[in-house]
N, C-alpha and C positions, 0 to 999 in steps of 0.2 A: 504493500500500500504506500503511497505516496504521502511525503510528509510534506505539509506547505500547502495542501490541496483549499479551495473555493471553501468549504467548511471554517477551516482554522482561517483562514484572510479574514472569514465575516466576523468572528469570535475576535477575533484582534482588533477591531474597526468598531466595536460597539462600545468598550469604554471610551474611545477617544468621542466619539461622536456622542454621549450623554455627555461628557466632560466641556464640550463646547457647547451644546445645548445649553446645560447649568449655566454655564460664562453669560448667555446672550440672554437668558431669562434673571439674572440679579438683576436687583435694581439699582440703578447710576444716582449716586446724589448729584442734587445739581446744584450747583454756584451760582450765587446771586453775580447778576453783572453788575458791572463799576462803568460808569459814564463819564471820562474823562471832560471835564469843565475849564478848568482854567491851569494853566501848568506855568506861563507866562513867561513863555519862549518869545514871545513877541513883543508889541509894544505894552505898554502901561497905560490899560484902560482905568487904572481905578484915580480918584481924586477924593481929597480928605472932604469931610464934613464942615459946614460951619454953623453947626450949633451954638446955640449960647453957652450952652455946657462941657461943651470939648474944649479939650487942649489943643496946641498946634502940634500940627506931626509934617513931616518929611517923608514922601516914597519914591523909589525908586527901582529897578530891574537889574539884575546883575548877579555873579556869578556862584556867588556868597550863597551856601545853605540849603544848597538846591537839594530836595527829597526826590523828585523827579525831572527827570529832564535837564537841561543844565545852567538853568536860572530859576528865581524866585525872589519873590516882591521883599526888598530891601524897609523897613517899616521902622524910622528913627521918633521916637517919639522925647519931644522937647523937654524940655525941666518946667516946671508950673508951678509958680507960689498962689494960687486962689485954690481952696481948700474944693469948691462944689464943679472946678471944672474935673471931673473925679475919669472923665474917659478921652479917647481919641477914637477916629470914628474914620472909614473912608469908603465910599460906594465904588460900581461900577452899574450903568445904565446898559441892561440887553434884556429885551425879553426872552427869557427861557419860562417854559414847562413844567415845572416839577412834581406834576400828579402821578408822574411815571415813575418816581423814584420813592422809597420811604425816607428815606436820610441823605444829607451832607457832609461831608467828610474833608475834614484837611490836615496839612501836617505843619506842625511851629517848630521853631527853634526862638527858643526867649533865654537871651544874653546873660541877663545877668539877674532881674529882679524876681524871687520867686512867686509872690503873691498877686501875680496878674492873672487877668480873668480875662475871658474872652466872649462873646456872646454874638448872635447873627442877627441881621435885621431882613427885611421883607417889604416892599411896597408891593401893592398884590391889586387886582382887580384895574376896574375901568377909571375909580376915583384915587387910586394912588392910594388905597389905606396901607399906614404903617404897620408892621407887625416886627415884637421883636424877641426872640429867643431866651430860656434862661439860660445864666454864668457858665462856663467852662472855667474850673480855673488849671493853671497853665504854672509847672515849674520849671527850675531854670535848665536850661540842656533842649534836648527833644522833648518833644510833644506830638506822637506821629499820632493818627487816626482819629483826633477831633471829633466825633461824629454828634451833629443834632438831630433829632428824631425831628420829619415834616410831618408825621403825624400825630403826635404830642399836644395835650391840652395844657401846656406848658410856656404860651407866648402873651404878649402883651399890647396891650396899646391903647389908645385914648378911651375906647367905649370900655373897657375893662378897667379904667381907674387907674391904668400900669400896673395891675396887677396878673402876675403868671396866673390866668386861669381860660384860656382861651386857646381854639385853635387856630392854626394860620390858614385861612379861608383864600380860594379864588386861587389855590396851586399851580393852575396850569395858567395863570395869568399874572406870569411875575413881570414886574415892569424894573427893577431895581433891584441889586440885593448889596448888604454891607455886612464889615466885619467891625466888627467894636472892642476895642482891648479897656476893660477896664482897671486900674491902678490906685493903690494907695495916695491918699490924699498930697497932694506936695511933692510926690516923688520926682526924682532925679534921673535925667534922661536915661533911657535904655534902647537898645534896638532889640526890634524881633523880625525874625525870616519868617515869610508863609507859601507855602508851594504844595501842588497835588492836589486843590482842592476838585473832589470827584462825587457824583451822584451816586448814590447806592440803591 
């Protein structure tokens, strides 16, 4: 009798074929995608705030701190003797989308002061309502992965009194969005780097 015969090929061929069958019936986790936003390889869309309640800040593009890519937004924030101007503040004007995302995410490098806080804001809708984030706060070194929850009842703005109990309404109708470092009172300039900021 023949050894190797049509019998034993088929006998040999059913473990491997259940064994790929298994492979192709597990289930695959899947990965939230990340929607690269601003990385700020290019010009310097953003500009500081003038609030009555901010301080002055300095920005600028450059090589300094980059998390992604090979630049990120250079962010000198001044020295301030008035106790209530307590932040610095600076937008960029693009309508984006973000119903499509649950969260925003970015990465810092803050210089030197540990106790700075960070927080995001929102103009949203047809009438420009302000919406703004609660604190991140932020120590000295890296600060990678930032993240604000977009759908969190945890934002602010005129009809809520400023207080965190609201959500950020009219998502797919941003008209503006900012970043806000908040600082101990009177503090003494520092820089912070920010780069990577990406939709989750």
């Amino acid at each position: 009798m023949k050894k190797g015969g049509r019998g034993m090929r088929y006998i040999r061929l059913v473990p491997v074929l259940f064994f790929a069958l298994t492979l192709a019936a597990a289930p695959v986790k899947a990965h939230a995608a990340e929607v690269l936003w601003e990385n700020f390889e290019g010009e310097n869309y953003w500009e500081p705030v003038d609030w009555e309640n901010t301080a002055q800040v300095n920005l600028s593009v450059g090589a300094d701190k980059a998390s992604e890519g090979k630049q990120s937004l250079k962010v000198v924030i001044r020295e301030e003797v008035t106790d209530w101007k307590n932040k610095v503040g600076f937008s960029r004007e693009d309508p984006i989308d973000l119903s499509k995302g649950n969260s925003i995410a970015m990465d810092i490098f803050n210089e030197k002061t540990a106790d700075l806080e960070v927080a995001m804001g929102f103009m949203t809708g047809d009438g420009w309502t302000y919406y703004e984030s609660d604190k991140k706060p932020l120590k000295s070194g890296w600060n990678r992965d930032i993240t604000f929850d977009l759908t969190a009842s945890d934002f602010k703005n005129k009809a809520s009194d400023w207080k965190y109990t609201v959500s950020l309404a009219d998502r797919d109708n941003v008209g503006k969005v900012f970043i806000l470092l908040y600082r101990p009172a009177r503090m003494s300039a520092d820089t912070v780097f920010i780069d990577n900021i990406r939709i989750k």
